[in-house]
C-alpha positions as protocol buffer text, in pm:
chain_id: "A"
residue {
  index: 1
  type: UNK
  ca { x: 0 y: 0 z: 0 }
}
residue {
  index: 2
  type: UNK
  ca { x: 116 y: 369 z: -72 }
}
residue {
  index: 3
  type: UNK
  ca { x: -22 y: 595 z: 146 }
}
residue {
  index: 4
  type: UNK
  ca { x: -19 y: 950 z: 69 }
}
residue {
  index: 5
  type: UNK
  ca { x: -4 y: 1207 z: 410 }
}
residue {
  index: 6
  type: UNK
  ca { x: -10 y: 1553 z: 430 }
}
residue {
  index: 7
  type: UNK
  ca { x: -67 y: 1869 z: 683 }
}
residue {
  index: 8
  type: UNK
  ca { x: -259 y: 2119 z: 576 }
}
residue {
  index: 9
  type: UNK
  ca { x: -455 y: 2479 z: 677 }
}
residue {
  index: 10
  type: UNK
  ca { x: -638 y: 2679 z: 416 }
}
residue {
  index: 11
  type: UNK
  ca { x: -529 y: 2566 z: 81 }
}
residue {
  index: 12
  type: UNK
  ca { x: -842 y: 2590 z: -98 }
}
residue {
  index: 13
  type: UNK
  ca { x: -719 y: 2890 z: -288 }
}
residue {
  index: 14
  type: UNK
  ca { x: -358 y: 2713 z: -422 }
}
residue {
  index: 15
  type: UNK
  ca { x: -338 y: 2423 z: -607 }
}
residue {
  index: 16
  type: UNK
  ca { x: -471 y: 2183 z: -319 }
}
residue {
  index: 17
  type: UNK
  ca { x: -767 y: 2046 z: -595 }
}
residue {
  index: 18
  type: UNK
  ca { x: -432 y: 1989 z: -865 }
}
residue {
  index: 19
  type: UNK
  ca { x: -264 y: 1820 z: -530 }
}
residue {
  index: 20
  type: UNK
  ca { x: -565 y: 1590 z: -499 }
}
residue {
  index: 21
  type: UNK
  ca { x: -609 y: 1488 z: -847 }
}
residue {
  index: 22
  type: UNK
  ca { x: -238 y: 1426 z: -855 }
}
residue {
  index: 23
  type: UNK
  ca { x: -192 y: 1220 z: -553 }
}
residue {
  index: 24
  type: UNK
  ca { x: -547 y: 1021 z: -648 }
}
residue {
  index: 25
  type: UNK
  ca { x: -409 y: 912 z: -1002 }
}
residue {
  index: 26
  type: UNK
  ca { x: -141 y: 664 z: -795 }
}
residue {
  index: 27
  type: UNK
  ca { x: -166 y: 650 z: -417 }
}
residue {
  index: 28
  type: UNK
  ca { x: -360 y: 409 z: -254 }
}
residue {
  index: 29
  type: UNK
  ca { x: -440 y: 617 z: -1 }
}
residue {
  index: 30
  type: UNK
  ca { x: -457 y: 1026 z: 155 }
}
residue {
  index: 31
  type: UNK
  ca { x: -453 y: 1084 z: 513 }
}
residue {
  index: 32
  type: UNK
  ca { x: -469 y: 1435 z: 584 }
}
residue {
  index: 33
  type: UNK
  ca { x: -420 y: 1616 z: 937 }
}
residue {
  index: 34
  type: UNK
  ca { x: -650 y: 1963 z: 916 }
}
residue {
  index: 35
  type: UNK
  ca { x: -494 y: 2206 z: 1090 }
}
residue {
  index: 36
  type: UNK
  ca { x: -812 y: 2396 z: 1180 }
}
residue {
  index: 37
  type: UNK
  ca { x: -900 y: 2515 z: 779 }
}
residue {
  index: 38
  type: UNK
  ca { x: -1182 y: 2763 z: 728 }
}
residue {
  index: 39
  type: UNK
  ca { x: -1230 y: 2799 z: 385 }
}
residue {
  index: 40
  type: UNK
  ca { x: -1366 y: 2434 z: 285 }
}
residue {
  index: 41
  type: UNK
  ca { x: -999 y: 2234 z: 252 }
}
residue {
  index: 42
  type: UNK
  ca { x: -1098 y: 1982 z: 452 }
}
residue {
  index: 43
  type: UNK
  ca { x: -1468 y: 1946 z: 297 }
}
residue {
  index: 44
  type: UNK
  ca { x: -1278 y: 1932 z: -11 }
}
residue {
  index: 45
  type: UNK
  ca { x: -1038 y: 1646 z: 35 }
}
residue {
  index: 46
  type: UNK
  ca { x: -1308 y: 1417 z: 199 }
}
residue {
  index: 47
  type: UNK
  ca { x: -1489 y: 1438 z: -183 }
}
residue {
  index: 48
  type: UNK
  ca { x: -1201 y: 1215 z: -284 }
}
residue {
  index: 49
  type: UNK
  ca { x: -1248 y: 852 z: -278 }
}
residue {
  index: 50
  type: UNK
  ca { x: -895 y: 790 z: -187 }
}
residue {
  index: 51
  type: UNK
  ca { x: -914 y: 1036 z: 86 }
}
residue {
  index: 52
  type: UNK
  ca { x: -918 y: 746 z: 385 }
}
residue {
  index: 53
  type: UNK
  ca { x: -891 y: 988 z: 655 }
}
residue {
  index: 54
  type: UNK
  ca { x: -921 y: 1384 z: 712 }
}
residue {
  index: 55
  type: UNK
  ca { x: -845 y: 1420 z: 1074 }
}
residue {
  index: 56
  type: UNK
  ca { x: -951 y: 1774 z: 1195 }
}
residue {
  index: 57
  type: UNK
  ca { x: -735 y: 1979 z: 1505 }
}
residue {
  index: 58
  type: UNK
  ca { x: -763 y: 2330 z: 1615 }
}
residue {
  index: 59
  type: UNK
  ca { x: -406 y: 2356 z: 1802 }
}
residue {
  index: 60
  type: UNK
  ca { x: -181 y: 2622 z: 1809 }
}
residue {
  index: 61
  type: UNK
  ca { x: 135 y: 2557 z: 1512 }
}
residue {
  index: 62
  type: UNK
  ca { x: 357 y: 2284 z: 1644 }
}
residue {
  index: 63
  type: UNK
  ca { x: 540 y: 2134 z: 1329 }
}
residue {
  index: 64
  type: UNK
  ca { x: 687 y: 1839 z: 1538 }
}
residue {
  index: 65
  type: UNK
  ca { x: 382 y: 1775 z: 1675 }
}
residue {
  index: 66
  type: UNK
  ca { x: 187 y: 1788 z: 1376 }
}
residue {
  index: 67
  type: UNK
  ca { x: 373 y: 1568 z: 1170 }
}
residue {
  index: 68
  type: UNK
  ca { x: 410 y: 1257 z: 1493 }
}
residue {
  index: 69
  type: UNK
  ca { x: 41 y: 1331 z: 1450 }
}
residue {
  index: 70
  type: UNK
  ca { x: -12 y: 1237 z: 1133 }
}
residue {
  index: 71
  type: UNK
  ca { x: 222 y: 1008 z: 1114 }
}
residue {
  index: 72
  type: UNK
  ca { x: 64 y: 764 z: 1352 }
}
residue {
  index: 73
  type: UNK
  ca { x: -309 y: 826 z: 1171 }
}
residue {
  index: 74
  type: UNK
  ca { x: -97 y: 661 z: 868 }
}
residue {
  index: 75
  type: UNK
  ca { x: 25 y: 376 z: 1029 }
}
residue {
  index: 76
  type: UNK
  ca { x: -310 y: 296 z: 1146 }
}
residue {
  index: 77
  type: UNK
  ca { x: -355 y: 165 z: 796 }
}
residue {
  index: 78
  type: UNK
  ca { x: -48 y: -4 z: 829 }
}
residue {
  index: 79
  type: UNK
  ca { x: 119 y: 104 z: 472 }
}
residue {
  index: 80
  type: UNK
  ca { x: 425 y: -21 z: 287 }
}
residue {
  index: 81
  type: UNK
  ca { x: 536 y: 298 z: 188 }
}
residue {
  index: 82
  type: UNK
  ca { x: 487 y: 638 z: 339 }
}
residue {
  index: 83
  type: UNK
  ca { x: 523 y: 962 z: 26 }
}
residue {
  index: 84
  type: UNK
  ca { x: 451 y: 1278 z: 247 }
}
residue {
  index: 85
  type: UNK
  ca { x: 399 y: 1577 z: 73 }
}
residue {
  index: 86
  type: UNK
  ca { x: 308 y: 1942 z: 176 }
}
residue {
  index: 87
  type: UNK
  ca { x: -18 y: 2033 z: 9 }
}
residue {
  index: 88
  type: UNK
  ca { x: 176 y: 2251 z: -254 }
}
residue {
  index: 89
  type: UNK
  ca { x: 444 y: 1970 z: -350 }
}
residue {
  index: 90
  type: UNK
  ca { x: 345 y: 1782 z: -685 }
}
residue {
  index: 91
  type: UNK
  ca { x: 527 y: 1512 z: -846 }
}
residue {
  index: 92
  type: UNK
  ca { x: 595 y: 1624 z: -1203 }
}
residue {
  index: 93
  type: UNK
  ca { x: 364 y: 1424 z: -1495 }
}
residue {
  index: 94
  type: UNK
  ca { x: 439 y: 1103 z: -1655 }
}
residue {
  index: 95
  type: UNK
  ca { x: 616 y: 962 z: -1364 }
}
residue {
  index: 96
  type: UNK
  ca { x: 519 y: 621 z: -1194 }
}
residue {
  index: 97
  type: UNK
  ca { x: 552 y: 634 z: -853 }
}
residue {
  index: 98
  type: UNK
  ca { x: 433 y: 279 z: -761 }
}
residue {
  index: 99
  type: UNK
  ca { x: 724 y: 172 z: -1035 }
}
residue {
  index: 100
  type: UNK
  ca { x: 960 y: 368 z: -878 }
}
residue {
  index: 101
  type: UNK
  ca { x: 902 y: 203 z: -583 }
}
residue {
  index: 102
  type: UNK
  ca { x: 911 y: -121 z: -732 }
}
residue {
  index: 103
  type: UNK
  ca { x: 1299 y: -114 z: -754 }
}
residue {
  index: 104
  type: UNK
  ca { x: 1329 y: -3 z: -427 }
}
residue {
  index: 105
  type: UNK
  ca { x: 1562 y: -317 z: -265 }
}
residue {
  index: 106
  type: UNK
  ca { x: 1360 y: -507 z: 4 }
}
residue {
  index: 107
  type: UNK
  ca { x: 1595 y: -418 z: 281 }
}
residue {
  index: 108
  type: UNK
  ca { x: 1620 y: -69 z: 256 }
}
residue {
  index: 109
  type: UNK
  ca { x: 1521 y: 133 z: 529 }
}
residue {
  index: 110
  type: UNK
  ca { x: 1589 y: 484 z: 418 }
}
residue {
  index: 111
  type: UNK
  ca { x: 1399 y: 768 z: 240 }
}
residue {
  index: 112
  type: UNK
  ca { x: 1396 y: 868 z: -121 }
}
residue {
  index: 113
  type: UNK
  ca { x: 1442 y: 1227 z: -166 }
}
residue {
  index: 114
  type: UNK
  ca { x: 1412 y: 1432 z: -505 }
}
residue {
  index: 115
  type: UNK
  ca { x: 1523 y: 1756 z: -666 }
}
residue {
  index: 116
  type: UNK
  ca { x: 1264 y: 2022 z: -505 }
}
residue {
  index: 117
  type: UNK
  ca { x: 1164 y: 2325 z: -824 }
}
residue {
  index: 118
  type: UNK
  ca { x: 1066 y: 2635 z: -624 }
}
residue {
  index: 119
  type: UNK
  ca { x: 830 y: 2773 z: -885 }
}
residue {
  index: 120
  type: UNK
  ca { x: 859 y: 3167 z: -821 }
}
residue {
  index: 121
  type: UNK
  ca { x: 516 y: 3402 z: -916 }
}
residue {
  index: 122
  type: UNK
  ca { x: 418 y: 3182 z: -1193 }
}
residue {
  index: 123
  type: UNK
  ca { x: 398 y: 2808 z: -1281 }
}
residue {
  index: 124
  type: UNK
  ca { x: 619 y: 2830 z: -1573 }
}
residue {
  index: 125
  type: UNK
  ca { x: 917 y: 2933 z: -1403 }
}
residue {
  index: 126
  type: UNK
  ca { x: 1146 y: 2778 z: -1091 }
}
residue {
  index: 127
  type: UNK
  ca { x: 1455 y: 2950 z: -950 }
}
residue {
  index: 128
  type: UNK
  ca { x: 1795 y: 2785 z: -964 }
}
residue {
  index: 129
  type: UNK
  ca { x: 1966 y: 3102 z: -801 }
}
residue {
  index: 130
  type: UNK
  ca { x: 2154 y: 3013 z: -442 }
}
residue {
  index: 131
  type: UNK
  ca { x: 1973 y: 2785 z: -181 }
}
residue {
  index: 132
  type: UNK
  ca { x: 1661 y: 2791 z: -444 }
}
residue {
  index: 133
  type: UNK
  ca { x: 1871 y: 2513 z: -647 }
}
residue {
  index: 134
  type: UNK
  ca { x: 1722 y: 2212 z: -710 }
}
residue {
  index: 135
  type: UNK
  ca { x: 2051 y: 2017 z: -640 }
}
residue {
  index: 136
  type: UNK
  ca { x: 2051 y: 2202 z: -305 }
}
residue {
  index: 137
  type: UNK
  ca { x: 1780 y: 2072 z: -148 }
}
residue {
  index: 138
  type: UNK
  ca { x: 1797 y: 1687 z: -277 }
}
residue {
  index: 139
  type: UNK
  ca { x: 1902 y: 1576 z: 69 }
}
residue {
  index: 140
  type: UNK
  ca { x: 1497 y: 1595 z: 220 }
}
residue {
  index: 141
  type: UNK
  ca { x: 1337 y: 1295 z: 190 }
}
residue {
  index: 142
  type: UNK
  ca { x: 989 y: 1237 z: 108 }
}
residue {
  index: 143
  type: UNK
  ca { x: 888 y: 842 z: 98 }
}
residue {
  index: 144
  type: UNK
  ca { x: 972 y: 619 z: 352 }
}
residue {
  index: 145
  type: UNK
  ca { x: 858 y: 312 z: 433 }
}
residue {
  index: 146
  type: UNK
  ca { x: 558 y: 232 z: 690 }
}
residue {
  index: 147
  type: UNK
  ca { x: 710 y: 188 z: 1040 }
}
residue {
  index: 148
  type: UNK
  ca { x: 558 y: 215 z: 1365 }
}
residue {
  index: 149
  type: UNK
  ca { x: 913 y: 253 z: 1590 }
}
residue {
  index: 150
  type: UNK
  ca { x: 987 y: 611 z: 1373 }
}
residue {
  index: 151
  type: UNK
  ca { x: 921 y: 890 z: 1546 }
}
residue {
  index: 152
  type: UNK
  ca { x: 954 y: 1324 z: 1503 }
}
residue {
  index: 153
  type: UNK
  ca { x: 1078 y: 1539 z: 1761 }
}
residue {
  index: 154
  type: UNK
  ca { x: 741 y: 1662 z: 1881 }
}
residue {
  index: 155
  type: UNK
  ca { x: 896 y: 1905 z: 2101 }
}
residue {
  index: 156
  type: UNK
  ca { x: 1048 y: 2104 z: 1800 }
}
residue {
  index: 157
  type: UNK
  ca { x: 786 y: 2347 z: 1670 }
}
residue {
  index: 158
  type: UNK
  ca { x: 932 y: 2481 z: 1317 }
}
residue {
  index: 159
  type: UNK
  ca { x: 1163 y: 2314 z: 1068 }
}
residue {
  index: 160
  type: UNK
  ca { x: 1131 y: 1960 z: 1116 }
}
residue {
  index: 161
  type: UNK
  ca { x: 1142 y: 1721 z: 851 }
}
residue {
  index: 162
  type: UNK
  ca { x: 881 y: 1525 z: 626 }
}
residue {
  index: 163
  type: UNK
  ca { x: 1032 y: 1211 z: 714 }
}
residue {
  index: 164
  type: UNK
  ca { x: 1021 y: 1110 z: 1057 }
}
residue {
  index: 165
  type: UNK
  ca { x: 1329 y: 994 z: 1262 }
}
residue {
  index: 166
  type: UNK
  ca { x: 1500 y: 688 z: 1471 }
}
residue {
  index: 167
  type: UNK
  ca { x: 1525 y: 731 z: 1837 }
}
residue {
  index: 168
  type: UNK
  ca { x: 1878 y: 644 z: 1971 }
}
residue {
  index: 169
  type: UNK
  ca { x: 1804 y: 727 z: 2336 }
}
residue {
  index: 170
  type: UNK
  ca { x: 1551 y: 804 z: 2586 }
}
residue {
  index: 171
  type: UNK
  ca { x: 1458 y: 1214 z: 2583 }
}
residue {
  index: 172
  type: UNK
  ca { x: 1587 y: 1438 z: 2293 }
}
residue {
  index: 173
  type: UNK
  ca { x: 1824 y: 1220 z: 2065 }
}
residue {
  index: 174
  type: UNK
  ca { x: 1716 y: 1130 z: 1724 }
}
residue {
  index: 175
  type: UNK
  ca { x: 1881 y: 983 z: 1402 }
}
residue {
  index: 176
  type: UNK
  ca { x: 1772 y: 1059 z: 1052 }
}
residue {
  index: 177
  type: UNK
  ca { x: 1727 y: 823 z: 813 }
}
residue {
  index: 178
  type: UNK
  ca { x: 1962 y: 747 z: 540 }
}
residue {
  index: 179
  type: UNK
  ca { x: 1878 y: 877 z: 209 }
}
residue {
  index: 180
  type: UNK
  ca { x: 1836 y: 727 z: -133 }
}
residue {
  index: 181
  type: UNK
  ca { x: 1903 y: 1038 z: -421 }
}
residue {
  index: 182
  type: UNK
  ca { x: 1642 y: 979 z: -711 }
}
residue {
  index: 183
  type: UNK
  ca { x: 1733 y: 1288 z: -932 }
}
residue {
  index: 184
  type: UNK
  ca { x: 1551 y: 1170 z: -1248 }
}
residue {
  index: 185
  type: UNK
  ca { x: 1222 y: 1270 z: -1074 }
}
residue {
  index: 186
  type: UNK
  ca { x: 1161 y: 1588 z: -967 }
}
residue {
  index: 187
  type: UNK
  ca { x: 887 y: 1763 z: -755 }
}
residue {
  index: 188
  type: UNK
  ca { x: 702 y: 2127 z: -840 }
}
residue {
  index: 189
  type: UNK
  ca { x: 678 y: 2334 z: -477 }
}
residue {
  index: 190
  type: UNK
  ca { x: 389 y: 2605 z: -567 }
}
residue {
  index: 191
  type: UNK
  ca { x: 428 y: 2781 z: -246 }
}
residue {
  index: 192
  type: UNK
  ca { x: 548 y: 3099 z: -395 }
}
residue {
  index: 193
  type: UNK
  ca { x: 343 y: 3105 z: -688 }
}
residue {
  index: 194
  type: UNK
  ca { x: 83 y: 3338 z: -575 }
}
residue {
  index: 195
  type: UNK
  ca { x: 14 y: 3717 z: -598 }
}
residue {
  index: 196
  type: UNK
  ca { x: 203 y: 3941 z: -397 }
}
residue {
  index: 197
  type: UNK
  ca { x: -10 y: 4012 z: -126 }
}
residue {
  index: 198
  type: UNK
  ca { x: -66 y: 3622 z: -12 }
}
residue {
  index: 199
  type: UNK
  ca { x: 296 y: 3612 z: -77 }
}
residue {
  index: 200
  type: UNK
  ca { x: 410 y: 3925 z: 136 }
}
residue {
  index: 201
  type: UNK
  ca { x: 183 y: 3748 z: 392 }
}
residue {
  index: 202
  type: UNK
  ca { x: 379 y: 3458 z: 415 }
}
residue {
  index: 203
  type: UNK
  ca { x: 694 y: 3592 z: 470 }
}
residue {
  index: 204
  type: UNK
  ca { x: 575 y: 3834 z: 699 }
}
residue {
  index: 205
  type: UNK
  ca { x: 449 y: 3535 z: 913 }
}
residue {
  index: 206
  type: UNK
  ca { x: 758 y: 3340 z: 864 }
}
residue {
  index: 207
  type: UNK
  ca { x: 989 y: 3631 z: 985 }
}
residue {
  index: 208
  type: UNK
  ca { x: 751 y: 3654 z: 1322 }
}
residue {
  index: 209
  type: UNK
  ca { x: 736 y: 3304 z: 1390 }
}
residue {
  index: 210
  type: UNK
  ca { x: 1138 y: 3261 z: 1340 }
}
residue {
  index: 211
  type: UNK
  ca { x: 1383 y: 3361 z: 1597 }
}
residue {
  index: 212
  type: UNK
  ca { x: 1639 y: 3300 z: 1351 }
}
residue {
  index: 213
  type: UNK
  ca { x: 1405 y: 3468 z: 1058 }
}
residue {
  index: 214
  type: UNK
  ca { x: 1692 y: 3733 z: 991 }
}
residue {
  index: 215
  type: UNK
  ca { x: 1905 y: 3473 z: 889 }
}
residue {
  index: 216
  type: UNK
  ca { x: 1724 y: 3306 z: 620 }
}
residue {
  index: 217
  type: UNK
  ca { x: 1404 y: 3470 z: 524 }
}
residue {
  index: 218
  type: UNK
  ca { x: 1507 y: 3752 z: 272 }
}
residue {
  index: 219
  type: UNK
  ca { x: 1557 y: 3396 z: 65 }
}
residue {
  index: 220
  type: UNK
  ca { x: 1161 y: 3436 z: 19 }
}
residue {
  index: 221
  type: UNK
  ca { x: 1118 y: 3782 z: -5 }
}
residue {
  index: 222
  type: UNK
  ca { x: 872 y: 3874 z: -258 }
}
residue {
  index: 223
  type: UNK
  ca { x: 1015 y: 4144 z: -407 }
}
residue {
  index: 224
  type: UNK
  ca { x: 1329 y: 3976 z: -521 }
}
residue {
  index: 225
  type: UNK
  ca { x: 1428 y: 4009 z: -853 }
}
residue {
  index: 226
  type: UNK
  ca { x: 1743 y: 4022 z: -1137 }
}
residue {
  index: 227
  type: UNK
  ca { x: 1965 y: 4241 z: -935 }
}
residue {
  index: 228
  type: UNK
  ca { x: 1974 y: 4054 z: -644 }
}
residue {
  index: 229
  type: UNK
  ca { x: 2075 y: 3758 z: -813 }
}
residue {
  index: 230
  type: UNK
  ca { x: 1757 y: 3587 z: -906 }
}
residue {
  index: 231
  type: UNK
  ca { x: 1803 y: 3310 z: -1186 }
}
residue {
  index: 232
  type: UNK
  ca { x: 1490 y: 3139 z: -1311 }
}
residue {
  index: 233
  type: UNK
  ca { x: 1448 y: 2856 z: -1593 }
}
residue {
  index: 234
  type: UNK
  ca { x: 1117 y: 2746 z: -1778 }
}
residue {
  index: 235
  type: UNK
  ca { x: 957 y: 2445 z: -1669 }
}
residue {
  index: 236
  type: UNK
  ca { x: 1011 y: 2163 z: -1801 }
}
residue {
  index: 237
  type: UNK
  ca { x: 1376 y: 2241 z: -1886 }
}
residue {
  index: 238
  type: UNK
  ca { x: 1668 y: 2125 z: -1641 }
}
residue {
  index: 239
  type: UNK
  ca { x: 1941 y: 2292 z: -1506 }
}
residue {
  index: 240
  type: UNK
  ca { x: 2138 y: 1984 z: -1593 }
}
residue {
  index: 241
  type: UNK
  ca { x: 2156 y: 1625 z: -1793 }
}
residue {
  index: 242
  type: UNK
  ca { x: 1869 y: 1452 z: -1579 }
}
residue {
  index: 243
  type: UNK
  ca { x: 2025 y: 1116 z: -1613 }
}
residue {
  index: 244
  type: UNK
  ca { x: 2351 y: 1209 z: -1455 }
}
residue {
  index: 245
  type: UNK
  ca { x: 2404 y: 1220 z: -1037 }
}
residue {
  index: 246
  type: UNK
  ca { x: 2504 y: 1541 z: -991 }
}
């Protein structure tokens, strides 16, 4: 079984319906953890018939949390292989997941991770510029295999991975997973292909939340452009020879 699980809040209005159709046309099943929505996302996913779950919480933000959440909804339905996606994180077309998977050796115990497009104002364009690069951010897995003893530091509330963790001790001390490169297939992140209002939202909310906001967040400032060293390339071109490990 692949099970599909993602946490969402208030996605109706991005590509959560192209997320849906997506995930439908391969996974055997969605679990989604609602993180309090009021505009409809939840009423939306549970129109999908391979929607198995939409589990509703009004909590404050707690990403560890979150994710341990959903993570043991999905292991409820005891699945042989985990994929978990944000809600704006699409596998791009004519790829075959469940053959991908296929070739995955028995005894492997890691998570695949993939070459992540940050499509900037538009879906026609990603960024390749700095951290933006696809190659960059290759090392964040997002399928794993279904197993109960994983955990996610619930105590951490921003930045945690998609893929949970191994527990090495008792309290604080985790192990991530080792990680299988597939850069043949890549995924399309939407989250900064909105108007610049939504987007000046979200990075205002991102600097507030942060402590360390200063340090990273201009990366998603919204007015960006050229002179600051913004590169973008047309979807579906690559920045490189797809076949070859970079």
């Amino acid at each position: 079984m692949i099970l599909v699980g993602t946490c969402l809040k208030n996605e109706v209005g991005r590509v959560l319906k192209q997320w849906l159709d997506h995930a439908s046309q391969w996974a055997d099943g969605i679990v989604v953890l609602d993180d309090g929505s009021t505009d409809g996302s939840a009423d939306l996913c549970r129109e999908y018939d391979k929607v198995l779950e939409v589990h509703t919480q009004h909590l404050p933000r707690s990403e560890g949390r979150d994710r341990q959440t959903l993570w043991d909804l999905m292991m409820e339905h005891s699945p042989e292989w985990c994929v978990l996606l944000d809600a704006d994180e699409i596998f791009e077309e004519d790829v075959s997941i469940p053959f991908l998977l296929s070739t995955v050796q028995s005894d492997f115990s890691g998570s695949l991770s993939f070459p992540m497009c940050h499509f900037w104002k538009s879906k026609t364009h990603y960024r390749i510029d700095g951290v933006w690069h696809p190659d960059r951010v290759l090392e964040e897995g997002r399928i794993v295999r279904g197993c109960k003893g994983l955990v996610y530091p619930s105590h951490v509330t921003e930045h945690v991975s998609n893929v949970p963790y191994r527990r090495v001790a008792a309290g604080y001390e985790y192990e991530s997973l080792p990680i299988m490169r597939v850069p043949g297939i890549r995924i399309r992140h939407y989250s900064f292909i909105f108007d610049d209002d939504v987007h000046r939202a979200k990075y205002q909310e991102r600097m507030q939340r942060n402590s360390d906001a200063y340090s990273w967040a201009h990366h998603i400032d919204p007015d960006a452009n050229y002179e600051d060293g913004m590169q973008l390339l047309e979807w579906p071109d690559w920045w490189r020879d797809p076949y070859t490990l970079p």
